[in-house]
VOGU-3710 file (C-alpha; in Angstrom, 3 decimals, decimal comma):
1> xxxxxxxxxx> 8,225/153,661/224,581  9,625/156,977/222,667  10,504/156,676/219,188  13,850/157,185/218,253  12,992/159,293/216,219  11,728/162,180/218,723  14,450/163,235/221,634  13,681/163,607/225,092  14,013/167,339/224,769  11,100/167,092/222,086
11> xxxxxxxxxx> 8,490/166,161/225,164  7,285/168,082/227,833  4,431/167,966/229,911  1,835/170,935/230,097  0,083/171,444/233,651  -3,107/172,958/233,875  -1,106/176,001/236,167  1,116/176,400/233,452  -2,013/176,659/230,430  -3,622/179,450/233,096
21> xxxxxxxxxx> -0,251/180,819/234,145  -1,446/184,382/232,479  -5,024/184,283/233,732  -6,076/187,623/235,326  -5,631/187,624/239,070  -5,134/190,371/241,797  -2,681/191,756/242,184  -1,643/191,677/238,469  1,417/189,822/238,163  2,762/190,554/234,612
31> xxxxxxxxxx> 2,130/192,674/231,812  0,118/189,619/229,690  -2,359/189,737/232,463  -2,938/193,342/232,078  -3,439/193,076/228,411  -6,296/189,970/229,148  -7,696/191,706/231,944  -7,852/194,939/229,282  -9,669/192,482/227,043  -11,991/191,744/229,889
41> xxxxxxxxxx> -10,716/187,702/229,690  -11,925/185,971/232,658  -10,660/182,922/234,252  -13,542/181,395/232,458  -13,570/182,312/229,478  -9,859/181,152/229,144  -10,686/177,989/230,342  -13,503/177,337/227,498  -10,710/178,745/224,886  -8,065/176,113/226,152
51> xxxxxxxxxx> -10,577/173,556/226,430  -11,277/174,729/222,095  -7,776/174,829/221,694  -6,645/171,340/223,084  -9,241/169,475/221,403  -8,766/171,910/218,044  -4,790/170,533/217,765  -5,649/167,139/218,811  -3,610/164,965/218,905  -0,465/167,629/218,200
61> xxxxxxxxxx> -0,183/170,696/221,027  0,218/173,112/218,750  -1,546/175,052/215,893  -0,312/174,350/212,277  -1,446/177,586/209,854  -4,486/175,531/208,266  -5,622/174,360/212,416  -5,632/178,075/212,646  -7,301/179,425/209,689  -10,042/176,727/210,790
71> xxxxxxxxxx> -10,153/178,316/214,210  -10,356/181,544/213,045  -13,700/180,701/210,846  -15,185/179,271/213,592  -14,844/182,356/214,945  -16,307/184,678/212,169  -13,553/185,085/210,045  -13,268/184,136/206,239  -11,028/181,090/205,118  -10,253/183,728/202,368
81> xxxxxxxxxx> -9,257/186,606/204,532  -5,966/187,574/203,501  -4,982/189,309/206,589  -5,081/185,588/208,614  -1,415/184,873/207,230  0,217/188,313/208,662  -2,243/187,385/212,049  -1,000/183,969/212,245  2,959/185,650/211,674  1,941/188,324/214,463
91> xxxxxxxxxx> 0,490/185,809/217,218  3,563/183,186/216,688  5,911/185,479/218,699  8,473/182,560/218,859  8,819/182,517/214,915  7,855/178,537/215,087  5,532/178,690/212,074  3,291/176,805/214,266  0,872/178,294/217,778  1,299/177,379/221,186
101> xxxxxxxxxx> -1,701/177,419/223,206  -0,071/180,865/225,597  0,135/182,240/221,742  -3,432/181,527/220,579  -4,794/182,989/223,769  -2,651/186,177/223,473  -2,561/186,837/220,364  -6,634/186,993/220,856  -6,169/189,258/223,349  -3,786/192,110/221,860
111> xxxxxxxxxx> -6,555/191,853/218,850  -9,681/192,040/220,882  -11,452/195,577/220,087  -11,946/195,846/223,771  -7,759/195,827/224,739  -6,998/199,777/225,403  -3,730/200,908/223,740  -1,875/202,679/226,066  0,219/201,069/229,098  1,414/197,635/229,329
121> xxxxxxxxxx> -0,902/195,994/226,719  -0,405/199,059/223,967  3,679/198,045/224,546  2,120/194,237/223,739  -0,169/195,304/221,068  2,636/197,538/219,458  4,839/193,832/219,477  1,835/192,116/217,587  2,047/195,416/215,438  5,192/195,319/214,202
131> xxxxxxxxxx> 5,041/191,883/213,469  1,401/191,970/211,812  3,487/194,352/208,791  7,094/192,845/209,028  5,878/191,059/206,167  9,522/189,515/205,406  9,861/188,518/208,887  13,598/189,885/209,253  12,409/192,432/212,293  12,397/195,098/210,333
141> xxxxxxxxxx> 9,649/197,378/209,256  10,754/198,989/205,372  9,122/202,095/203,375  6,832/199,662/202,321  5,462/198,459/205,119  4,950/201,829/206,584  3,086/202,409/203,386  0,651/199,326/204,085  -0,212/200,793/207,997  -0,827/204,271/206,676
151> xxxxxxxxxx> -3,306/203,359/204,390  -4,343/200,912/207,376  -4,768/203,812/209,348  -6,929/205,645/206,496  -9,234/202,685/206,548  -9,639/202,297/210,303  -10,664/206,032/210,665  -13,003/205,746/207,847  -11,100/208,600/206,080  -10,900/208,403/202,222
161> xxxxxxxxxx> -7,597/208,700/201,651  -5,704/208,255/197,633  -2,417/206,701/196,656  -1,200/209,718/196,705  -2,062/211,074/200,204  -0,612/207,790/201,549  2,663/208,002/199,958  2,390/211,753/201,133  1,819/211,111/204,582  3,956/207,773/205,086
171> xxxxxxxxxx> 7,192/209,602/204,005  5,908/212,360/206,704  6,327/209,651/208,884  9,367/208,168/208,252  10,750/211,434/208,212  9,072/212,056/211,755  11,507/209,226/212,596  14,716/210,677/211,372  14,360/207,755/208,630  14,952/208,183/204,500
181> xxxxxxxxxx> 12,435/205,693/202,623  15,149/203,256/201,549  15,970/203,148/205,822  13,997/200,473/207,686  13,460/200,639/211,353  13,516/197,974/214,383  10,704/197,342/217,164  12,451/200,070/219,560  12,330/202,739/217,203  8,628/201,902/216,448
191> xxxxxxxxxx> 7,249/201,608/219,809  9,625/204,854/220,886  7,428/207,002/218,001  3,879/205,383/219,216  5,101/205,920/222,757  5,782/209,653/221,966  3,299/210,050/219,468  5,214/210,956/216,625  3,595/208,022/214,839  -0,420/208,082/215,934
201> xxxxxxxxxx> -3,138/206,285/214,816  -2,033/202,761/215,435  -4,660/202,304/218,054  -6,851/201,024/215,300  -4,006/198,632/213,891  -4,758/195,167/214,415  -8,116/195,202/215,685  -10,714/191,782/215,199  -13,587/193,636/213,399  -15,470/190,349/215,771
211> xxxxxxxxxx> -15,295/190,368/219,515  -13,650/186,665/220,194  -15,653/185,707/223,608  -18,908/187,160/221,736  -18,703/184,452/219,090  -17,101/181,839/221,224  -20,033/181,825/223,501  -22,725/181,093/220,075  -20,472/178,570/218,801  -21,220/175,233/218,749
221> xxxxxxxxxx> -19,305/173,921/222,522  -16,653/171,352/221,809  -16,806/168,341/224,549  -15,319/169,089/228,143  -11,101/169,314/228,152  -11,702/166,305/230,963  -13,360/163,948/228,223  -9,815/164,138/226,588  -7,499/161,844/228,114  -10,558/159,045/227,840
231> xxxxxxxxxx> -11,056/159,903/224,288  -13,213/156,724/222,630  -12,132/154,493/220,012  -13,620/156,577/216,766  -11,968/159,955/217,898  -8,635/158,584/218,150  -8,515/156,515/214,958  -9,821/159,371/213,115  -7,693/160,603/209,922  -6,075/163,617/211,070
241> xxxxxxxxxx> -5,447/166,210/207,917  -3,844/169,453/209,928  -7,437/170,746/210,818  -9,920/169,830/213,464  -12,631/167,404/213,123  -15,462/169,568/214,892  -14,470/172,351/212,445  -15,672/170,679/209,462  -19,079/171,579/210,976  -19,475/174,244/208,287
251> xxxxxxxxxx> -22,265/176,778/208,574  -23,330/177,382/205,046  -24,558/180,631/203,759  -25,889/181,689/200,144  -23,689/182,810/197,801  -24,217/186,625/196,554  -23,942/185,926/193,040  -25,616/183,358/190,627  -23,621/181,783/187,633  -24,749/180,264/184,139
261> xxxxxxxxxx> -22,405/177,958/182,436  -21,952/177,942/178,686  -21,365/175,115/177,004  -17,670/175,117/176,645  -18,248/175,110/180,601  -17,287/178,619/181,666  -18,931/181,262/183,987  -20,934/183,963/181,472  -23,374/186,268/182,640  -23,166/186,196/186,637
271> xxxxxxxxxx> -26,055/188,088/188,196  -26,110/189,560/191,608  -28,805/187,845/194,077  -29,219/190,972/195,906  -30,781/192,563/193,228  -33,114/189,887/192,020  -33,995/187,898/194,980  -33,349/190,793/197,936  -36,923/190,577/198,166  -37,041/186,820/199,424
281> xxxxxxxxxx> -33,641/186,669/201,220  -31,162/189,071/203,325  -28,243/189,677/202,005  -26,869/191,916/204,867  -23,155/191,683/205,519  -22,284/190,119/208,935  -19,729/192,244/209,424  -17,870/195,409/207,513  -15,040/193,105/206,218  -17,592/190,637/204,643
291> xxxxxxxxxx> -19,104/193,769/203,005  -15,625/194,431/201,905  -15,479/190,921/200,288  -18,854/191,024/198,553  -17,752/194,376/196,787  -14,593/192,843/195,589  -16,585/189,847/194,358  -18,395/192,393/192,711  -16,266/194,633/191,290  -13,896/192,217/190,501
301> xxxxxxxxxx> -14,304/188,579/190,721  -17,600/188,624/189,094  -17,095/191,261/186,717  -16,516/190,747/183,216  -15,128/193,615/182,473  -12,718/193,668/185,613  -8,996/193,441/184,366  -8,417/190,005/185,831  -11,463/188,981/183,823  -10,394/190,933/180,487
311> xxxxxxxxxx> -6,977/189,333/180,765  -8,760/185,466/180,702  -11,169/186,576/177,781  -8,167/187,706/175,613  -5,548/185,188/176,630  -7,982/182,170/176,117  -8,514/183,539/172,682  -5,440/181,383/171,833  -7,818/178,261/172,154  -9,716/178,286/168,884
321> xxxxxxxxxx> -13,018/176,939/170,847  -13,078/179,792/172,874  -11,700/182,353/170,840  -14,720/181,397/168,243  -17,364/182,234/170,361  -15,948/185,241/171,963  -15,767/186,401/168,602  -19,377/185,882/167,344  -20,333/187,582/171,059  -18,197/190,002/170,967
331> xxxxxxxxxx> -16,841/190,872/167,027  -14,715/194,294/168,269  -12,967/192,367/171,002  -8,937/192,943/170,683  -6,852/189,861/170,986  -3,468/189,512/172,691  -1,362/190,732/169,822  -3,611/193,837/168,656  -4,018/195,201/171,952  -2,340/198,565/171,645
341> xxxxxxxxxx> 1,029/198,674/173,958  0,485/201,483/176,276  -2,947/199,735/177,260  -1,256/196,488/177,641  1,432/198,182/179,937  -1,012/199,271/181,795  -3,201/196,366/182,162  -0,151/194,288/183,543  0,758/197,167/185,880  -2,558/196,814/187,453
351> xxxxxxxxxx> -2,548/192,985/187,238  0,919/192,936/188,769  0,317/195,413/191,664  -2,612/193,609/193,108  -0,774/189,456/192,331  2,185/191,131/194,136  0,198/192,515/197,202  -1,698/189,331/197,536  1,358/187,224/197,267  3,486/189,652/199,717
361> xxxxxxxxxx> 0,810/188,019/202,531  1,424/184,641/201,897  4,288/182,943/203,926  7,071/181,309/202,383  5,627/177,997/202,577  2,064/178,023/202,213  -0,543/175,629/203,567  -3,511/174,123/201,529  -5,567/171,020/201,461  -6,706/168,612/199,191
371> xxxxxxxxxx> -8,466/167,854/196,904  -5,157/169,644/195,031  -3,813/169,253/191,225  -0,244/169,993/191,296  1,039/170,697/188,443  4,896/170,999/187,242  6,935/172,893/184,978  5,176/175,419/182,414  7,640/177,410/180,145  5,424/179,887/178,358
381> xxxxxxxxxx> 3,364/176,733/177,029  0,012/179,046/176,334  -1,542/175,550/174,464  -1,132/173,357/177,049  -2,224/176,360/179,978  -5,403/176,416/177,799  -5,792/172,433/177,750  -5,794/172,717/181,577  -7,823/175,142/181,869  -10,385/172,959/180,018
391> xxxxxxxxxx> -9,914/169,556/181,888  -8,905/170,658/185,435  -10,744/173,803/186,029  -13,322/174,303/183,390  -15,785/176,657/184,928  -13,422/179,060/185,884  -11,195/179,812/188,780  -13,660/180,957/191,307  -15,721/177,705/191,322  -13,638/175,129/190,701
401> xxxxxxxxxx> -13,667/171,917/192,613  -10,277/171,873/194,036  -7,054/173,674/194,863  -4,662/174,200/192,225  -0,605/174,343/193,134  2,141/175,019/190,220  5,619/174,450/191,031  7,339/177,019/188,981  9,044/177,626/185,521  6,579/179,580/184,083
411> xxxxxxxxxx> 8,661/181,524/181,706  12,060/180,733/179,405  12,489/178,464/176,356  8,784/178,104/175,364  7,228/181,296/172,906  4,371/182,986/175,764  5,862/183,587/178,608  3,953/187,135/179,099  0,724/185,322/178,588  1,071/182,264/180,452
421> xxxxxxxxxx> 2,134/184,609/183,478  -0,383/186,884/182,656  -3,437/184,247/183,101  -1,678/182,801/185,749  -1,692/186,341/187,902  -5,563/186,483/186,883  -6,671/183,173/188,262  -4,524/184,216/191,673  -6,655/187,734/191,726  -9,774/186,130/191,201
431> xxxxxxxxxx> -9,270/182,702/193,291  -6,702/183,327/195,994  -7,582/180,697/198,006  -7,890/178,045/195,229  -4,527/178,839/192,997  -1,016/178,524/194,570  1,858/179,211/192,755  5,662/178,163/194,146  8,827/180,525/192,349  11,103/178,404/190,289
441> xxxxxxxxxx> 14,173/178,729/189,545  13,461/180,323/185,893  12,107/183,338/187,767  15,242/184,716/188,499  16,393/187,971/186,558  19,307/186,430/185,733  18,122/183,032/184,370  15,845/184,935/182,178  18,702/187,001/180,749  20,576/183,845/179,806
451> xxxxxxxxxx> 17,186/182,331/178,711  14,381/183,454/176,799  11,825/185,849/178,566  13,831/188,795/178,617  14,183/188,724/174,802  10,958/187,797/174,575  9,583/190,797/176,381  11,545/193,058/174,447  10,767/191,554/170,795  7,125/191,503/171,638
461> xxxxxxxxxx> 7,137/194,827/173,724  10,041/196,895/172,553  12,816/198,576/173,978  10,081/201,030/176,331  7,737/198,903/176,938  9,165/195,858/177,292  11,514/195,986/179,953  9,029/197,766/182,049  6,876/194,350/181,583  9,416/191,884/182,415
471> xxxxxxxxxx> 10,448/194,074/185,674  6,694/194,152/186,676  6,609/190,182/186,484  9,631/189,852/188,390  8,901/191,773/191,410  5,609/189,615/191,712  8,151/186,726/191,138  10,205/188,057/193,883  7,105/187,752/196,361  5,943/184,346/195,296
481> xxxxxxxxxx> 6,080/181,391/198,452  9,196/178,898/197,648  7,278/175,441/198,704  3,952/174,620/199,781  2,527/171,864/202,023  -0,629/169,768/201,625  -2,452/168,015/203,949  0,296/168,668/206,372  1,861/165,487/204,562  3,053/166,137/201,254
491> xxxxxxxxxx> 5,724/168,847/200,602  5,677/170,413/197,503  8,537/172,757/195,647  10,199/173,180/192,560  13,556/171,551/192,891  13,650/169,505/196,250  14,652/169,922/199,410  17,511/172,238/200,596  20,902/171,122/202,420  20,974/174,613/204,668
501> xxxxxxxxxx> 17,799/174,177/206,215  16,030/171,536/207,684  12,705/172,644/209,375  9,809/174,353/207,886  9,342/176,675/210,672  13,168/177,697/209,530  11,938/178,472/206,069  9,411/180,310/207,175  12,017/182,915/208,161  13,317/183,346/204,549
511> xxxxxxxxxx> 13,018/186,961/203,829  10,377/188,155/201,442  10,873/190,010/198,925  14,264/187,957/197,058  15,454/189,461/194,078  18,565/187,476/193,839  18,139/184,531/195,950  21,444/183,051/195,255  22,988/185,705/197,443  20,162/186,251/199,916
521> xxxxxxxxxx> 18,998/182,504/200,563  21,415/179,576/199,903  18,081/177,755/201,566  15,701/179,351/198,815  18,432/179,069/195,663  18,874/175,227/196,869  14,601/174,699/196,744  14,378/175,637/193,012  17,685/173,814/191,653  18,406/170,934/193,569
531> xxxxxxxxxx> 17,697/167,419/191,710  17,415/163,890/193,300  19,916/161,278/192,671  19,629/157,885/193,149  21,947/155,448/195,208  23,907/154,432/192,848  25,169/157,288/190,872  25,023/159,269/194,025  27,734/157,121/195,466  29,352/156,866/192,232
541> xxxxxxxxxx> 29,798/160,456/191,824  31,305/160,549/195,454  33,619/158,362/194,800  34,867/160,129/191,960  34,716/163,182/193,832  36,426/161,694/197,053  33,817/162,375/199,139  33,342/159,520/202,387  28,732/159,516/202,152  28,794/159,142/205,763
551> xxxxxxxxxx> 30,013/162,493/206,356  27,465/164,528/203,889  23,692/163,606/205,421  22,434/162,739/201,555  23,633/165,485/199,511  26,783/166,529/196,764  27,514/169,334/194,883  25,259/168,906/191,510  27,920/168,711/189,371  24,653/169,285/186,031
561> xxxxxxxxxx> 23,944/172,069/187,293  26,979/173,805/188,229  25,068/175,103/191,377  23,525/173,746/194,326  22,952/169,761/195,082  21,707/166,451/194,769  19,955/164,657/197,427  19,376/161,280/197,950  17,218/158,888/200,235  18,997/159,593/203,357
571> xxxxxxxxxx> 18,406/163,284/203,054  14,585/162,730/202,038  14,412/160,617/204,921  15,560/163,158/207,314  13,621/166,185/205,524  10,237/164,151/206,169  11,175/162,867/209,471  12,204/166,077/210,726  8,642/167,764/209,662  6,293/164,941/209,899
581> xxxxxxxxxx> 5,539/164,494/205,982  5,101/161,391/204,066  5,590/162,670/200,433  8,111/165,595/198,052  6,480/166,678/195,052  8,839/168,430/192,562  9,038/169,643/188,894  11,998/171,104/187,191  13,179/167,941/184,958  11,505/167,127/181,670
591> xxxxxxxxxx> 10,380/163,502/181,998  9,267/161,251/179,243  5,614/160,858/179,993  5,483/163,748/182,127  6,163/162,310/185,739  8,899/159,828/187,718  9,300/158,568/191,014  12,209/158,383/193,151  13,225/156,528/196,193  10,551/154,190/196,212
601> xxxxxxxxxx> 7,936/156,766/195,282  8,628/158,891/198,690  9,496/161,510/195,606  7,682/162,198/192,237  8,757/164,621/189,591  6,267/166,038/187,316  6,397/168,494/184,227  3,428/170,206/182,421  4,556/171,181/179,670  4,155/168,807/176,820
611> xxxxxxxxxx> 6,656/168,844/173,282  9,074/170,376/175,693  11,834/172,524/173,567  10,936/170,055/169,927  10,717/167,377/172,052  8,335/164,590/172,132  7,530/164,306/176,125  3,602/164,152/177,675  2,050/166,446/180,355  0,952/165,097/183,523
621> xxxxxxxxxx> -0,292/166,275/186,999  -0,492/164,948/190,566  -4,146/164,697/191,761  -3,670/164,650/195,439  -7,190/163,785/197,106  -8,494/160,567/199,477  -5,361/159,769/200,775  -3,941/159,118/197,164  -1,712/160,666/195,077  -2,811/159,956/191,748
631> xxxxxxxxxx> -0,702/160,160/188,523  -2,862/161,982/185,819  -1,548/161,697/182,323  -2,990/165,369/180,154  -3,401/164,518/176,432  -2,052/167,949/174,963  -1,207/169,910/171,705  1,739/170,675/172,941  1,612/174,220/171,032  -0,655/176,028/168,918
641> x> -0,009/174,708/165,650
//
């Protein structure tokens, strides 16, 4: 029988003509064939990459973005490549959010380093492109984004090339297209200027630095596509998390760098294998982009001196523990407050340029798995940032033991909002793949203005420097995702749900950047403000407002607020049904001991910040991990008195 839940129209069945429908056949029939038969993809080898794929999604028939980040690794890719999110956004030509099997298997293709770039597959490859650096998703490429596939370009030609000659030579290019820099252009106009080479170079856009049927025929082999219809027992019980089963067949490698913990439990004094043990063991890079990685760890994650490292070292000097012993190591150290103003400006320019461009590649709902902390409201409380740091993620960002995901508020009402954004920024330069960080509805220019961190950026900063600080932090704010989803079960966000948009494939499609998301998103306003209600006062409030419940699918105006709504059971019920979740995890509401569930626990609020605003509330988190969500309860200071 069909649940009632799923509609006829939901179900289709997929023949095995249809799942080869673009394999390579004379004569060519279609320009998709070209492109394969360009990337020398036989029948095959397309029949070993549907027989990956089916078994990959199992029991779904499509990709989710974690499915494909597993793929990809199995494959030769990094789970911490950033450029898998704009690759995922480039293959899933129908804007879904999630892969069909014909967009896997194309997608492939137009990457392959073998595909030739003129013809029929360079008028594909130009599609995957354009999407690859539309990194809003609105089908438009901007100044920016130009910007990003020049100095693409640069890199793919192995031709050193400065900020400055980039700038230089992407304006020379928009100009080449009639274009100002505040102009953005559609597809047409970009594939007419490859097609008449007014804009070359992009034959080394979007290339796999890995050749897919290469590493496809090393892999381990998945069992035959015809054992899947007779699966046994213990495959189709098992506990499906959004990523394939064989894929959890990791293939270990050493790390490049060794670590010594102090006794407080941080990283001190990393030291690079390749210099002590090169002798014993190969370090050699796979691959130019893993080279790429190991000098970042280098010059950056592992660094101590790096300015994602400098920024920890002199923001945890407001914890007296740590602040002692950086002291007695290093006496001439500067603290937050003594650092001279021109070198802080500069500091947070640097720190803010690289959060922003590592945020401006995440979607707008981004996809991690457990174990996860998930942690609420934070308000510029620098004590209890500090207390977490020591209880949840003691030896640092880059090894800690799980994921980390904050639901926003990070500035307004509390006394360090600089700082606590500051350290914040840090961990997401050092541990991308390990700190996620949701906008809330306090990073909004405007809040802030009514609020507290535009003062306090100016009282701290001054008139010159100041503003320039609290602009810097908002255009990273303006990039950050609006919800998150773990496990493919639990949806995370700072207010709720919204009541303009149902599916997360939908909010996928909110543009990125948003400086004032009121106007430019009622879907991404309504996920930072809107509040849960329960039955009662929710029909209550109706009643008083004249309202018939039957007609308003779960949500009314919220009349605390003054903008957006409230939600109640119905609508959660229809959110989670409509994406396959289980759970909502929210913040934005001080509660008493730091956490509350709704609706039968199908929705828990929880707040971080502890004394909120004089008050006398606790700090908790969600530990999300074994199939459990688990309440923990933070004993805090609360500030730094």
């Amino acid at each position: 029988a069909i649940s009632p839940q799923v509609s006829s129209g939901d179900l289709q069945e997929y023949s095995l003509d249809e799942a080869f429908q673009f394999v390579p056949r004379e004569p060519l029939r279609s320009k998709e064939e070209e492109m394969l038969k360009s990337a020398v993809f036989t029948e095959r080898d397309i029949t070993k990459l549907y027989s990956d794929f089916i078994q990959h999604v199992y029991p779904s028939i499509y990709m989710s973005y974690p499915a494909f980040v597993d793929y990809m690794a199995k494959l030769g890719w990094s789970t911490t490549d950033l450029r898998l999110h704009p690759i995922f956004r480039a293959f899933n030509y129908r804007g879904t959010g999630y892969l069909s099997w014909h967009e896997l298997l194309l997608g492939l293709g137009a990457m392959d380093p073998a595909t030739q770039h003129g013809g029929h597959p360079g008028e594909l490859r130009c599609g995957y492109i354009f999407r690859y650096y539309d990194v809003n998703n609105d089908g438009f490429l901007d100044y920016q984004d130009i910007y990003r596939m020049t100095a693409d370009i640069f890199r793919g030609k192995e031709v050193e090339a400065d900020d400055a000659t980039v700038e230089k030579e992407a304006k020379h290019r928009m100009a080449a297209m009639n274009l100002k820099t505040t102009e953005s252009l559609q597809f047409s106009t970009f594939l007419h200027a490859v097609g008449a080479l007014t804009f070359r170079g992009t034959s080394v856009l979007f290339r796999s630095p890995i050749a897919t049927l290469q590493q496809i025929s090393l892999r381990r082999p998945y069992e035959s596509a015809q054992t899947l219809s007779g699966a046994p027992p213990a495959v189709a019980r098992r506990k499906y998390k959004g990523t394939c089963q064989s894929c959890k067949l990791k293939k270990f490698k050493l790390a490049v760098h060794s670590i010594r913990l102090d006794f407080t439990g941080r990283i001190v004094d990393p030291k690079s294998l390749v210099e002590t043990e090169g002798r014993d063991v190969n370090f050699t890079a796979d691959d130019p982009f893993m080279e790429q990685l190991r000098t970042y760890s280098r010059e950056t994650v592992f660094n101590p001196n790096s300015i994602p490292n400098n920024v920890l070292d002199i923001v945890r000097q407001f914890d007296a523990i740590y602040a002692k012993r950086i002291r007695a190591i290093y006496p001439d150290k500067k603290d937050w407050q003594s650092t001279d103003r021109n070198v802080l400006l500069n500091t947070i320019q640097a720190l803010c340029r690289r959060a922003e461009e590592i945020f401006a590649q995440e979607t707008r709902c981004v996809k991690l798995t457990s174990p996860c902390f998930v942690l609420g409201d934070i308000h510029g409380n620098i004590a209890d940032l500090m207390t977490f740091e020591r209880v949840l993620w003691k030896t640092g960002p880059t090894v800690a033991p799980a994921s980390y995901l904050f639901l926003g508020d990070y500035v307004d009402r509390g006394d360090f909002g600089v700082e606590c954004v500051s350290y914040l920024f840090a961990l997401k330069i050092l541990a991308p793949d390990k700190f996620f960080f949701c906008r809330g509805n306090h990073e909004i220019r405007s809040i802030q203005k009514v609020f507290t961190f535009h003062k306090e950026c100016i009282t701290k900063y001054g008139t010159r420097v100041g503003p320039q600080v609290w602009e810097l932090m908002n255009r990273v704010f303006d990039r950050m995702p609006l919800c998150a989803i773990i496990d493919d079960s639990i949806y995370g966000a700072h207010g709720g749900i919204p009541t303009s948009v149902m599916k997360i494939e939908d909010l996928m499609k909110i543009p990125s950047p948003l400086q004032e998301p009121e106007g430019e998103s009622p879907a991404a306003w309504e996920i930072m403000w809107n509040d849960p209600m329960n039955p009662s006062e929710f029909n209550d409030l109706a009643e008083f407002m004249k309202i018939k419940t039957e007609n308003i699918h779960g949500f009314l105006s919220n009349t605390k607020r003054g903008t957006a709504f409230y939600f109640t059971e119905e609508a959660v019920n229809n959110f989670l049904d409509a994406n396959g979740l289980t759970h909502i995890l929210r913040g934005h509401e001080v509660m008493p001991l730091g956490y509350k569930f709704h609706m039968q626990g199908k929705v828990t609020t929880v707040f971080s910040s502890s004394r909120y605003c004089g008050g006398t509330n606790e700090a908790a988190t969600i530990f999300c991990d074994s199939d459990k969500m688990r309440v923990v309860r933070l004993e805090t200071q609360g500030s730094l008195g």
